[in-house]
N, C-alpha and C positions, 0 to 999 in steps of 0.2 A: 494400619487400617485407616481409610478418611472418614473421618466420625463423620454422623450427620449434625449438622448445625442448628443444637436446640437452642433457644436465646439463654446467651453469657451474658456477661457487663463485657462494655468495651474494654475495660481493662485485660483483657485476657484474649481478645480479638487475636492480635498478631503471632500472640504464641501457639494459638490452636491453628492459623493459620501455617506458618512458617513450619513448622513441625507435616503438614497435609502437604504442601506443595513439594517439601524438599525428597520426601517420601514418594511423588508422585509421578514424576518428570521424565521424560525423554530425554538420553542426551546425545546421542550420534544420529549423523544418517544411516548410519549401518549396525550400529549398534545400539536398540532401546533398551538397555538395562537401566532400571529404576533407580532414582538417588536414594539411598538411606542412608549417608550420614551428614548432619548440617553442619555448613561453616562454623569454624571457632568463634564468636562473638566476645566472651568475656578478653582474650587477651589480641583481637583484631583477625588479621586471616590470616593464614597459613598453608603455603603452598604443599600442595603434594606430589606424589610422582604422578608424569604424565608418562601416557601409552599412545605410541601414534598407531593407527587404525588405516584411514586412506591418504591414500595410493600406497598398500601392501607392499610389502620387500617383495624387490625383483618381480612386482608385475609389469605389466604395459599397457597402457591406453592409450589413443587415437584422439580423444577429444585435447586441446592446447590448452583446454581451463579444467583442470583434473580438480576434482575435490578436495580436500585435505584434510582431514577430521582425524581428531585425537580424543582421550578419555585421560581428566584428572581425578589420580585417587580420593576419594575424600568429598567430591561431589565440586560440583560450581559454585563459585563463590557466590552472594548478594552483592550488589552495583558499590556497594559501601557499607560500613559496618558503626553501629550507631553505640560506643563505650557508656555502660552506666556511671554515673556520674551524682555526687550529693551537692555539687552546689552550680549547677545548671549548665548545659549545653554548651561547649565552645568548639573552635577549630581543632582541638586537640581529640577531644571526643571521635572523632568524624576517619575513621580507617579504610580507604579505597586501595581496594588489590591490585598489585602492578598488573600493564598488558602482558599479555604473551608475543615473546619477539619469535619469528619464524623468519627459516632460510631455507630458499631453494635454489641449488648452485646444479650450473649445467657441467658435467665433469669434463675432463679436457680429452681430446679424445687419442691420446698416446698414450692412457692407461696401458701400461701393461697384464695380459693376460693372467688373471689370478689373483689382480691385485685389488682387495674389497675395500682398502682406506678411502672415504671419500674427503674429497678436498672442498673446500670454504675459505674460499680468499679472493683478493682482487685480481687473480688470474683467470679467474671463472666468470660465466655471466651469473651472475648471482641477485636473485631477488629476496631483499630485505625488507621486511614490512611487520606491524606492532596490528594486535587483534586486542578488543576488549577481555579482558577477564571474563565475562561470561558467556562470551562467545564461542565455542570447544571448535570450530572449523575456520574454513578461509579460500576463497575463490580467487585467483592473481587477474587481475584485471585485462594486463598485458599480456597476449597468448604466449604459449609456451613452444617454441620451435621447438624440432625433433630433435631428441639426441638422450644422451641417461643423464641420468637427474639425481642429489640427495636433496633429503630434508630433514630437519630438524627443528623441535620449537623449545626457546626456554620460558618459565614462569618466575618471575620475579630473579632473587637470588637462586634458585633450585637448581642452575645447572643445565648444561642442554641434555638433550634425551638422546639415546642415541640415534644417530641416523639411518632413514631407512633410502634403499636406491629403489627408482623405476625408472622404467623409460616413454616416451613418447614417440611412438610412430605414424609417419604415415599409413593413413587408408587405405584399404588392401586395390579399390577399384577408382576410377574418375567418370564420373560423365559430365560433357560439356552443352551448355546453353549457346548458341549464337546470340548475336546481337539483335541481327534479323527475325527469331522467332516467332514465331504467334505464340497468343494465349492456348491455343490445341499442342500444338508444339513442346511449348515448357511442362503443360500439364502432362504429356507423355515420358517426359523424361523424370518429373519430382515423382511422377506413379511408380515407373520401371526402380527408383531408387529406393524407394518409399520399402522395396521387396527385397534387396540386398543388407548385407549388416559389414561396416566399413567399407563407407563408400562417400565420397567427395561429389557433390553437384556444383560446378563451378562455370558462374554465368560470364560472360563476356563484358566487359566492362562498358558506360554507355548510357544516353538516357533511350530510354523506352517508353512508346506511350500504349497500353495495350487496352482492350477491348472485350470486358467479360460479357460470357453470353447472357442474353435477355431472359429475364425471370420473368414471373407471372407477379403480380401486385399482390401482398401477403407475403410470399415466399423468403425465404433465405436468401441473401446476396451468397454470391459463388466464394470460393475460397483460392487465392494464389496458390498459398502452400499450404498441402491437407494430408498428414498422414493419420495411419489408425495402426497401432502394434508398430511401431516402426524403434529401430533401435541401433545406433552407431552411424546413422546417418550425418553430414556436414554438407550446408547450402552455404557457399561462399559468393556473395552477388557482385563481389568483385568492385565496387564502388558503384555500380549500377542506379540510377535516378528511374525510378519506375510509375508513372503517370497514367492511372488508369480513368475509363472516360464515364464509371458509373460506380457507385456505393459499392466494396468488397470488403470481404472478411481478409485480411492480410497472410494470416497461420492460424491453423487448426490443428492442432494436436493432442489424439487423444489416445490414454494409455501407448504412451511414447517413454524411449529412456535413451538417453548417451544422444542429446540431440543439440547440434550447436550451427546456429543462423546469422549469418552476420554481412556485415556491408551495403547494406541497402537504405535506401531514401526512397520513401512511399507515398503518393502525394494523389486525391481526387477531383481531377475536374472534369466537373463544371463543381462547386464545395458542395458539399453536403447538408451546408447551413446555408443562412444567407442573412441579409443584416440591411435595416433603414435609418435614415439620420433623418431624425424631426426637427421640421421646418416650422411647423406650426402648434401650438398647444393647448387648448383650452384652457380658460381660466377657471374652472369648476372648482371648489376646494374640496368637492368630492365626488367618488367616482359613480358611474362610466363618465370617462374623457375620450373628448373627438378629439383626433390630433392629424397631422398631415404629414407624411413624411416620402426623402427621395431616397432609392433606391439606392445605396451606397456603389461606389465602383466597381465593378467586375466580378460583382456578385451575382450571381444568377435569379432571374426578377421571382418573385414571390409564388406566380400563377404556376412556375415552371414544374413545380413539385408539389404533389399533393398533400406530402405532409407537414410543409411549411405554411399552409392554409387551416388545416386540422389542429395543429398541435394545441394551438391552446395556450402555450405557458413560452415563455419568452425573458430572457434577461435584458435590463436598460445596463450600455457597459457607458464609458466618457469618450470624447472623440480622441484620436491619439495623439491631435498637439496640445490636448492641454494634460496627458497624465505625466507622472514624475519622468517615467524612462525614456519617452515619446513613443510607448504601446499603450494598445489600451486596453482599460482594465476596467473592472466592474464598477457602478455608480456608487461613491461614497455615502454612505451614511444612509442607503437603502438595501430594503428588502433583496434575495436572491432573485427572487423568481418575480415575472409582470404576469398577469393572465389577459389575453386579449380578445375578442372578436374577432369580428367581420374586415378584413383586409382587401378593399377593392383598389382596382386601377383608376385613376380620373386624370384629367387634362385641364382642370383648375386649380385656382390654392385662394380661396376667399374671394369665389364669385370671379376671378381676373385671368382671364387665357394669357398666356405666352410668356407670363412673368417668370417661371422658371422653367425657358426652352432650354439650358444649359444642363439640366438635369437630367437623366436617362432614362427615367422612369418614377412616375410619381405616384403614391395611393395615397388611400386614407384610413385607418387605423381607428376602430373603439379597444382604449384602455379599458379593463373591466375592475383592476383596483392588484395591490399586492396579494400574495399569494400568503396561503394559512391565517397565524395567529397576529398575520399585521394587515388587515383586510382593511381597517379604520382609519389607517394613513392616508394622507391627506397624497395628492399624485407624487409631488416631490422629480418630474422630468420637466425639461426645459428643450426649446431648440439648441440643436447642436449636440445635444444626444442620441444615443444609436441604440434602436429596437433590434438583438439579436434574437433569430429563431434557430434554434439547434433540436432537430425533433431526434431521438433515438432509434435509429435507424438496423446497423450491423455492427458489433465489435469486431476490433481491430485484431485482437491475438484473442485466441479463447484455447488456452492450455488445459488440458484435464487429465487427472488421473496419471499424472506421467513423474518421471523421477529425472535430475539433473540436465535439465535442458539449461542451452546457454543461448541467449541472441545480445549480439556485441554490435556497436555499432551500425543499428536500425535504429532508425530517424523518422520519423512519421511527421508531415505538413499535416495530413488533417484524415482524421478518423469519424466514421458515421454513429460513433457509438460509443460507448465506452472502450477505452483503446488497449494498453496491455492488461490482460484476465488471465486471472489461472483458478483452476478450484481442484482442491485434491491433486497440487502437484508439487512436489517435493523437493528442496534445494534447486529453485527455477535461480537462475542470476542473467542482471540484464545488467551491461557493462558496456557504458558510453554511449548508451543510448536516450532516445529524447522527444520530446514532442516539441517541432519546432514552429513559432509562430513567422509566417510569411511576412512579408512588407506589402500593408494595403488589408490584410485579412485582423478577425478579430480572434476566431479560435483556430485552435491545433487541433482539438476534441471536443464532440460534440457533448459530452458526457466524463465523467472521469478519466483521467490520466492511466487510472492503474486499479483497477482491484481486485486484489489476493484474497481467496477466502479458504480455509482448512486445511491447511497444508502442516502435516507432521513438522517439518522441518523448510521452516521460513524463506523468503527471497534474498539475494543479494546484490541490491541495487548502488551503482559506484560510476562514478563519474559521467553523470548523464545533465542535458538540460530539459527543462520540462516545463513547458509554458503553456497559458492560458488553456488550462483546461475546462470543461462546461461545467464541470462540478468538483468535487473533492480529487486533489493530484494523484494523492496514494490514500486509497483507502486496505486496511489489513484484519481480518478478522476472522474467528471461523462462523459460518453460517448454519442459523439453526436449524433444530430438528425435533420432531413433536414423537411423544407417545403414544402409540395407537393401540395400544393394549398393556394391563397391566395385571402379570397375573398372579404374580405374589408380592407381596412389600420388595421384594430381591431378584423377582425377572421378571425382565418387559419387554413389548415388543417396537423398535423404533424405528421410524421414518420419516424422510425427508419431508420440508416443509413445502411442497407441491411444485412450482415452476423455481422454488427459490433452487434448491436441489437437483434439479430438473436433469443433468451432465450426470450426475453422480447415478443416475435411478436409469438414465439412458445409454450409458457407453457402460457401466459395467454391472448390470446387474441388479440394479439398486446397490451397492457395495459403496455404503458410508464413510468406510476408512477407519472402522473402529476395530481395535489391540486392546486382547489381555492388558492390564496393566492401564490402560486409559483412565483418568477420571472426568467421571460425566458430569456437568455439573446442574441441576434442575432448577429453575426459574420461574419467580411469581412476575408476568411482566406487568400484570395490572398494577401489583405494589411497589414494584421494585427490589424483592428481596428474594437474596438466596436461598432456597429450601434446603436442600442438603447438597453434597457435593459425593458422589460415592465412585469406587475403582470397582474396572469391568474385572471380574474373576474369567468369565469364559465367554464367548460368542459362538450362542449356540449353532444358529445356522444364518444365512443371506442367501435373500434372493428379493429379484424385483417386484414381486408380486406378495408376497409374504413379510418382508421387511427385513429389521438385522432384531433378531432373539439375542438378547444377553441378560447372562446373571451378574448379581452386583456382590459388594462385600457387607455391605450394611446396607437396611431400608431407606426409601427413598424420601417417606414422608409420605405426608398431605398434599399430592397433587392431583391433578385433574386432565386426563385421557384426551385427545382430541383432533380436529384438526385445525391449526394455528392459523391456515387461509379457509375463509368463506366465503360465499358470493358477494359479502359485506367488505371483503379485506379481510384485516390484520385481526381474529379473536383472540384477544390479550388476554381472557380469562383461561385460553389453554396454557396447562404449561410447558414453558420453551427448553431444550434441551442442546447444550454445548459438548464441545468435546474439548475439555480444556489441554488436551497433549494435540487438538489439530486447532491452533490457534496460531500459525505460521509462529513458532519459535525460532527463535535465532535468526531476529531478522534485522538486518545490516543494510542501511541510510547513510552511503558518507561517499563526502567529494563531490554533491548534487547541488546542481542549480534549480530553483524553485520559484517563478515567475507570474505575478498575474493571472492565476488560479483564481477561479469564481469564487472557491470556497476553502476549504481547509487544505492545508499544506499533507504535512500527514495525521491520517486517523486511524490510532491506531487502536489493538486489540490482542494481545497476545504476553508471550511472558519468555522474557531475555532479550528486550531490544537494544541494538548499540547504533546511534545516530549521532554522527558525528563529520563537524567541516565541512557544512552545508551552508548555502546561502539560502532563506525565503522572503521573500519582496515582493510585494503590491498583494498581497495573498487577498480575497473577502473573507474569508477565514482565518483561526489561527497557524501556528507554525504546526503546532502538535498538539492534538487534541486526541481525550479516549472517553468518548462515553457508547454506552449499550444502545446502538439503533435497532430498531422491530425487530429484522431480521438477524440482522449482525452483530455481534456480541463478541467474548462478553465483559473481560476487562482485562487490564493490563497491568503486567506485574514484572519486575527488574529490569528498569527502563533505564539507559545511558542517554543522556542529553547532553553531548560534550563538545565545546570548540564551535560551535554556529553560531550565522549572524542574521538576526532576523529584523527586518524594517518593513515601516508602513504595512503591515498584516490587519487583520479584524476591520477591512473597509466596509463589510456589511453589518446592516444595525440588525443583528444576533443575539447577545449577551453573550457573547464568546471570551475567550482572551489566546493572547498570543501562544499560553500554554496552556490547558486547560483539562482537568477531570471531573466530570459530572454521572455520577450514579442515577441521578432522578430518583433517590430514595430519602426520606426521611428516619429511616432505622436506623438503632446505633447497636444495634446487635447482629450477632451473626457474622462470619468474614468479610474484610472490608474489600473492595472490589478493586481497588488498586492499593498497591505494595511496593515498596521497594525504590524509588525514584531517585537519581542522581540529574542534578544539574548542573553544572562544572562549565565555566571557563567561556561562558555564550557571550555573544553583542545583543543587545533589546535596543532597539532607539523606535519604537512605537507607540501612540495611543491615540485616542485617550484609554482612559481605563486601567484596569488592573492588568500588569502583565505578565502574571501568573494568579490563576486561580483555581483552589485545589479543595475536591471535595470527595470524603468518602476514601481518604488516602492514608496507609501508616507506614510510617517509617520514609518521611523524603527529606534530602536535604539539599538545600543550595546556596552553592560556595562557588566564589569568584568569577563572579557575573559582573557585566556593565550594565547600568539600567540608566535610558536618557528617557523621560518622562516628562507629562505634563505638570508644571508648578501647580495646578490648581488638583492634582488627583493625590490621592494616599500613596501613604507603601507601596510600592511595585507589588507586594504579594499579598493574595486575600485569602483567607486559608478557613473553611468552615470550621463549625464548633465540634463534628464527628472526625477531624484529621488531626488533632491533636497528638495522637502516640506519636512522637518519635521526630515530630515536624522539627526542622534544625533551620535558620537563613543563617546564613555565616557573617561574622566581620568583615569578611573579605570579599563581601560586594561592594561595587560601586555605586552611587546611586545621583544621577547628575538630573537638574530640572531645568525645563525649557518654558517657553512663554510663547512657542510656534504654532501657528494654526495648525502647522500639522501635525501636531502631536496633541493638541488641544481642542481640535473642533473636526465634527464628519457632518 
């Protein structure tokens, strides 16, 4: 049962913890049977037998990136395992459970009739690849042609499992795109598909510029590809360059399953944003600043769009010959976000016509000062700096409610919105795909890169590049939900937090996504502390109008009924409601490129991450950060940080760091909000500052790291006075000091 959390000593934190989680957890896609029994701690881990699960002996699927999910007896291990010790901490102490090697061999096709040996060898095409220990699945990156197939995964020493065969076939039907199409055209054929189950849409190879129809001002941009219930569908775009000439939502998928998109590059002009380089700048040392700036090249002028007039809020990024890579990237050592005025057109620059006729377009610009809690800074822009306006316009992919969708190889130049979304969708993987920055342009996205909000069973993102996005790359989290009635200590009645929710209460019902077995977890966001954390016994009824009814195992506490959004905003006094099994588990970061990002690389939220073989560079934010935003929560728990190389990251003056965990609480009671951390084998050459800083964390260690730092900063690790259990840095870091502006000065 997950007790409620009355205040303990810290002392006792991680046992009451680790005991609720391991008890608590989901561990397949297809299978949620709850963990009850925890890793061996006293003599390190101990592998047990594994069951593989998907792809089923002798079934068949159609999609070329089948799932692969197995169950180990014994439960999933922790990222590492921390030995008690009487005379303190060393490498020895420190027990990381091997990966799991998996093999999937295409059989030869001379089998004789009868014959079930499957073979694994270099006669076969045979795909070999190593998954984290606490990873239980595995998505192949590289599609899988048609033909039968075994697999088999071993764990550590244990032995391989037996193997189980499927196969892969073609799609029972085709439909084809021309080259020539219209926007009416393609829409007739992804609808007519949208209705069949195995079936291929396969476009003609080609650039195309199309033409969505005209909305009304307010409305929703159109959508390319929009299915609703659709299931075993493949849109293969063939390489296809697809250039549309107005803000569109790219994919819409809702309550979809067995759905795989791939091949395309998506790109909008006239962009969606647009951007000025100041010529002139007030000397004011504070603000509002008159400034004067030209119309950056081939950007679309200011007046063109109305909501580059409106928005309000605007980033200063550097011009791109002077950043490290020659892109450019957000302004060192300032705030995210500029707040602006009044943006007119003029035909002078300090009283003088025609001094800059080489120019395309000139206005003039009131700075209003930084945005939030650095309002007092002083302007800190110069000419030769660039005013980006990126207003949020339409998301790029908006996934809902669907299970195993795949999009391989879609590349987006520039999204109006925040660009790939999913909420309440389950084992989404995006595989070599990217947000790519143009030559001449500042952003790919006008808003985040990525974000995944509630998803039972997490993303798996693999070999993709991802640039300059307008805010956070990857953000992962499950999104909250308030209690709108309470009617006994043990049933409540729950609902979504109004527009944050808004997919989930729209396409199916109101249907939360909440499972027997779930544990909810309830939150003071005023203080910062966990109220109790309790497992749903039964869900009574759903519906959209009504909510989701469920009973719990134990009371919930002292909290307080409400609604989380007011005509005010955020009321922090309600309490906030997680679903800690829909916190995108099992979510999998490796082989990514990660470039010139406004803000944080990944932010993450969830429990079983493995991040690993990633590059992050020019970030304004850190590589990997977790703490609890209003909406998004709530923390993060058996984190792999292994094999990346992270540089020049934390260019915005935040108090970030390259790694970072922040609670915003001052309790040292109650479960600690993050657990479990493994950092292994990473490159750091950033600062200044600290380049790990951990709060409100038990049990982390970190072993064989390089750290190139500032000579004039500390320790690379700053570790609060509540993180203490279990905190390990190994001998086996490097730790080298530099004397470089760039590591020394923003």
């Amino acid at each position: 049962t997950a007790p409620t959390m009355a205040p303990t000593s810290q002392a006792i934190r991680r046992e009451i913890f680790t005991v609720l989680v391991l008890s608590a957890l989901a561990l397949g896609v297809t299978n949620h049977a709850n963990l009850e029994v925890e890793p061996q701690q006293a003599s390190g881990w101990v592998a047990g037998r594994i069951t593989l699960v998907t792809p089923a002996a002798n079934s068949s699927v159609t999609s070329p990136h089948p799932r692969f999910v197995w169950e180990a007896e014994g439960g999933i291990p922790l990222t590492h395992v921390i030995q008690p010790s009487t005379t303190g901490l060393d490498e020895a102490d420190i027990v990381t459970p091997p990966d799991t090697a998996i093999e999937i061999a295409l059989q030869p096709t001379t089998r004789r009739r009868g014959d079930d040996v499957c073979v694994f060898s270099d006669e076969t095409t045979l795909t070999v690849d190593r998954v984290a220990a606490i990873i239980s699945r595995y998505i192949p990156q590289t599609p899988l042609p048609t033909g039968e197939y075994c697999w088999r995964v071993q764990s550590g020493n244990s032995g391989w499992t037996p193997a189980a065969r499927f196969s892969v076939v073609n799609p029972r039907a085709t439909l084809t795109v021309p080259l020539q199409a219209t926007w009416n055209q393609i829409q007739a054929v992804l609808t007519k598909a949208a209705t069949m189950t195995s079936v291929i849409v396969k476009f003609a190879p080609g650039n195309r510029t199309l033409s969505p129809p005209t909305v009304n001002p307010g409305d929703n941009a159109p959508t390319f590809i929009a299915m609703i219930g659709a299931s075993g569908v493949q849109v293969d775009g063939g390489g296809s360059h697809v250039v549309f000439t107005a803000p569109v939502s790219y994919v819409q998928l809702i309550n979809c399953s067995d759905i795989v998109i791939s091949d395309f590059t998506f790109d909008i002009q006239p962009y969606p944003y647009t951007a000025g380089r100041f010529l002139m700048v007030g000397n004011s040392s504070t603000f509002p600043v008159q400034a004067t700036m030209a119309l950056a090249p081939d950007h679309p002028p200011f007046e063109s769009n109305p909501h580059f007039l409106s928005n309000g809020i605007a980033s200063v990024m550097t011009s791109p010959q002077v950043s490290g890579d020659g892109s450019p990237m957000t302004k060192r050592g300032r705030p995210e976000v500029m707040k602006y005025g009044a943006i007119n057109r003029t035909d002078t620059i300090g009283g003088t016509a025609g001094d800059w006729a080489g120019e395309e377009a000139l206005y003039t610009v009131e700075l209003l000062g930084w945005s939030g809690q650095f309002d007092g800074l002083v302007p800190g822009v110069v000419p030769g700096d660039f005013l980006v306006v990126d207003p949020r316009i339409d998301p790029g992919f908006m996934i809902v409610h669907s299970v195993d969708v795949t999009l391989r190889a879609v590349v987006v130049q520039q999204c109006a919105n925040e660009c790939f979304t999913s909420e309440l969708a389950d084992s989404l993987a995006l595989l070599g795909c990217g947000t790519q920055l143009v030559p001449g342009r500042f952003l790919a996205a006008n808003n985040g890169g990525h974000n995944h909000h509630s998803a039972r069973i997490g993303q798996w993102i693999e070999g993709g590049i991802w640039e300059n996005a307008g805010d956070d790359t990857v953000h992962v989290s499950a999104l909250v939900n308030t209690v709108l009635e309470l009617r006994s200590p043990t049933e409540l009645v729950l609902g979504s937090a109004g527009a944050i929710n808004r997919y989930a209460t729209q396409w199916s019902d109101g249907d939360l996504g909440v499972a027997v077995g779930d544990v909810l977890q309830f939150f003071d966001r005023k203080n910062g502390v966990t109220i109790s954390e309790q497992r749903v016994e039964s869900v009574v009824s759903v519906s959209r109008r009504g909510g989701t009814v469920v009973k719990l195992d134990g009371p919930v506490g002292k909290i307080t009924p409400g609604k989380i959004n007011d005509p005010k905003g955020l009321n922090a006094s309600v309490t906030q409601v997680f679903n800690f099994n829909r916190t995108s588990n099992q979510f999998v970061f490796r082989s990514n490129t990660v470039r010139n990002g406004r803000r944080v690389g990944i932010l993450y939220k969830g429990y079983r991450s493995w991040i690993e073989n990633n590059t992050f560079i020019g970030l304004g934010g850190g590589a990997l950060e977790s703490w609890n935003a209003p909406y998004e929560g709530l923390c993060s728990r058996g984190v792999l940080f292994r094999n990346n190389t992270v540089t020049d990251v934390c260019q915005l003056d935040r108090g970030a760091a390259p790694l970072w965990t922040q609670s915003f609480s001052t309790a040292t009671d109650g479960p600690p909000c993050f657990y479990d951390y493994l950092v292994s084998g990473n490159t750091f050459n950033t600062g200044p500052g600290p380049t790990v800083l951990l709060d409100d964390i038990v049990d982390a260690a970190i072993m064989d790291n390089d750290f190139t730092i500032c000579a004039n900063d500390p320790a690379p690790v700053n570790v609060s006075a509540n993180s203490q259990s279990g905190y390990f840095f190994g001998s086996s870091n490097q730790v080298q000091q530099s004397t470089s502006p760039r590591l020394c000065q923003k």
